[in-house]
N, C-alpha and C positions, 0 to 999 in steps of 0.2 A: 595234685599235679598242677593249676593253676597257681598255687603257689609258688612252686617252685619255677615254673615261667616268668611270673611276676621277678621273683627274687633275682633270675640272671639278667635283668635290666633289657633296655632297648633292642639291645643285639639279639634278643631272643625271636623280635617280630621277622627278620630278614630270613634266622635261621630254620623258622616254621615256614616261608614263605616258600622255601627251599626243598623242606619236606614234603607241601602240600605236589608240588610240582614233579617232585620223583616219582609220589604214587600215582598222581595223573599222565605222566610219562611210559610208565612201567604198564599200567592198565592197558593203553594205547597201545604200546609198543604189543604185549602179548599177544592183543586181538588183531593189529595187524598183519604181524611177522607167522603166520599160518603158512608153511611149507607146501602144504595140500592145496591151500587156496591160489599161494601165490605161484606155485608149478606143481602142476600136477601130472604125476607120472604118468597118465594116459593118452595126457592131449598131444603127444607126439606120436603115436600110434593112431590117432582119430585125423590129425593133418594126414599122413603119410595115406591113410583110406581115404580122403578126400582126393588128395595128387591123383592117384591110381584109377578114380574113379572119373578124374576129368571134375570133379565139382569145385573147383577155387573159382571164385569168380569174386566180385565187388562185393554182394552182402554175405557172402561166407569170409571174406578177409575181416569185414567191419564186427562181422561176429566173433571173429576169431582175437581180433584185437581188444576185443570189448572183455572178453571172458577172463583173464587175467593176467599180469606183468609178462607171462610166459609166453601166450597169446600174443602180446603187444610185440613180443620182439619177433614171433616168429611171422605174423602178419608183414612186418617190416621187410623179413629177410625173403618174404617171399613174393613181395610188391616189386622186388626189384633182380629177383632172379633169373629170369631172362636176359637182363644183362652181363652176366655172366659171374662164376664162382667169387671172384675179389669186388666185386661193385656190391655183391649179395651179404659176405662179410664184414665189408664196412657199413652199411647199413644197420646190422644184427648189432654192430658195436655201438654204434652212436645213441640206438633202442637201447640198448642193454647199459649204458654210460645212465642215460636221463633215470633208468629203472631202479638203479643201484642209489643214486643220488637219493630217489625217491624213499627207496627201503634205508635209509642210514638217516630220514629227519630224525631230528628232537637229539638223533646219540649227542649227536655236538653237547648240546644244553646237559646231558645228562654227566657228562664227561665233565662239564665244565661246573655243574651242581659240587660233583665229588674234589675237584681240588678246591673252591672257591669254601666250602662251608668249615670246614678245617680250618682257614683263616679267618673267616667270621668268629668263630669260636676263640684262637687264638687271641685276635683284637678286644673280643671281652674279656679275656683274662690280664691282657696286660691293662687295659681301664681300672679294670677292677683291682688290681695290685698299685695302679695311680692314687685310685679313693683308699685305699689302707695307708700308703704312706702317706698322702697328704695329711687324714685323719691323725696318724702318728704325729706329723709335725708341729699340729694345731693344738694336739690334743692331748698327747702323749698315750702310752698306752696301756690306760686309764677306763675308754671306755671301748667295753670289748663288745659291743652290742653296733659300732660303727665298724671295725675290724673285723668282724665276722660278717657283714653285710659286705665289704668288698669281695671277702676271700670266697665266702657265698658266690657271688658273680663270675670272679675269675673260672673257680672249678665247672658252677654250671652250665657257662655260655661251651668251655670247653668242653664235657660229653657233649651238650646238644650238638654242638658242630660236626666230629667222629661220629656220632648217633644216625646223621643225613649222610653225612659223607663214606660211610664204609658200604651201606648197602646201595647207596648211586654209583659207589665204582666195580661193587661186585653185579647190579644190573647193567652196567653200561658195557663191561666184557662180556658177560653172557647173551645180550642184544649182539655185538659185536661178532659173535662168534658166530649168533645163530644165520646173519647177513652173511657172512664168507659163506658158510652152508649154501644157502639159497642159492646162491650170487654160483658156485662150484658146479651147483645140480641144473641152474640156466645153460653156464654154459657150456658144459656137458650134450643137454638135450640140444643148443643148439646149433651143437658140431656134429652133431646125426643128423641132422636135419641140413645140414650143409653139403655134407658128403653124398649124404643118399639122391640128392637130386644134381649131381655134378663130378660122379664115384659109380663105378659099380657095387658099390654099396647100399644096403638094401635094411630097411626098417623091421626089426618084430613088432609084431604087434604086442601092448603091452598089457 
């Protein structure tokens, strides 16, 4: 294996630099993007028993915000509920804007891993077909032990490059996908939790 890194020349370090970055990406992203963690289907049934019971107050809101993204918007939307249904709304939105931002780091870079390493690969193949024809010109083709060391390069920088690039864009949709999810099931839970305190609508417990 060394080898054959060695053999696709210089272009090989960016394109492992690449790879190392997807799987620290992809680790991250997994452990992060936790559906349960980051909303969990009860804590709108445990606010709504809170409402009911008169317990909101300061360190139940700082509790509430602290406990996760989900937490944090509804803390928000209900910091300013009293001012009524559309003040309480944009609030929930502006929370829910900084949370979404939050849950979509790194995609950028992962996105940008998958079209960029494909060109890396590309630029070492046409190098690498520079050094055969050059070789040819010098040299004719004679010595096939120079010739084969470019076309060596060209082929290899090219997998390695599709090698990083096909699983960073097949992780960077399925990250992407699993954020709408979340991002869907927010604000779902935080249009019940809008209504029920400004609606005769009224919360199950979950």
């Amino acid at each position: 294996m060394l080898e054959i890194i060695k053999s696709g020349g210089w272009l090989m370090l960016p394109i492992l630099l690449c790879s190392v970055a997807v799987i620290a990406i992809c680790v991250e992203r997994l452990w992060t993007l936790n559906p349960r963690r980051l909303a969990p289907r009860t804590l709108l049934g445990e606010v709504w028993s809170w409402l009911k019971n008169n317990q909101i107050d300061a360190r139940k809101l700082k509790e509430l915000r602290d406990s996760s993204p989900l937490g944090r918007i509804f803390a928000s939307g209900l910091s300013n509920s009293r001012h009524g249904r559309e003040v309480m709304k944009d609030s929930i939105e502006e929370t829910a804007s900084q949370v979404v931002h939050e849950l979509e780091r790194f995609l950028g870079a992962l996105g940008t891993i998958a079209a960029v390493a494909p060109l890396i690969g590309l630029l070492g193949t046409v190098l690498g077909m520079i050094q055969v024809f050059t070789a040819i010109m010098l040299e004719g083709t004679g010595n096939a032990g120079v010739l084969a060391g470019g076309i060596s390069q060209a082929l290899i920088t090219t997998a390695a490059g599709l090698t990083v690039a096909i699983p960073a864009l097949m992780a960077h949709r399925y990250f992407q996908r699993r954020v709408d999810t979340i991002v869907v099931t927010m604000e779902q839970e935080a249009v019940k939790l809008v209504d029920a305190l400004h609606s005769d609508r009224r919360i199950e417990a979950a």
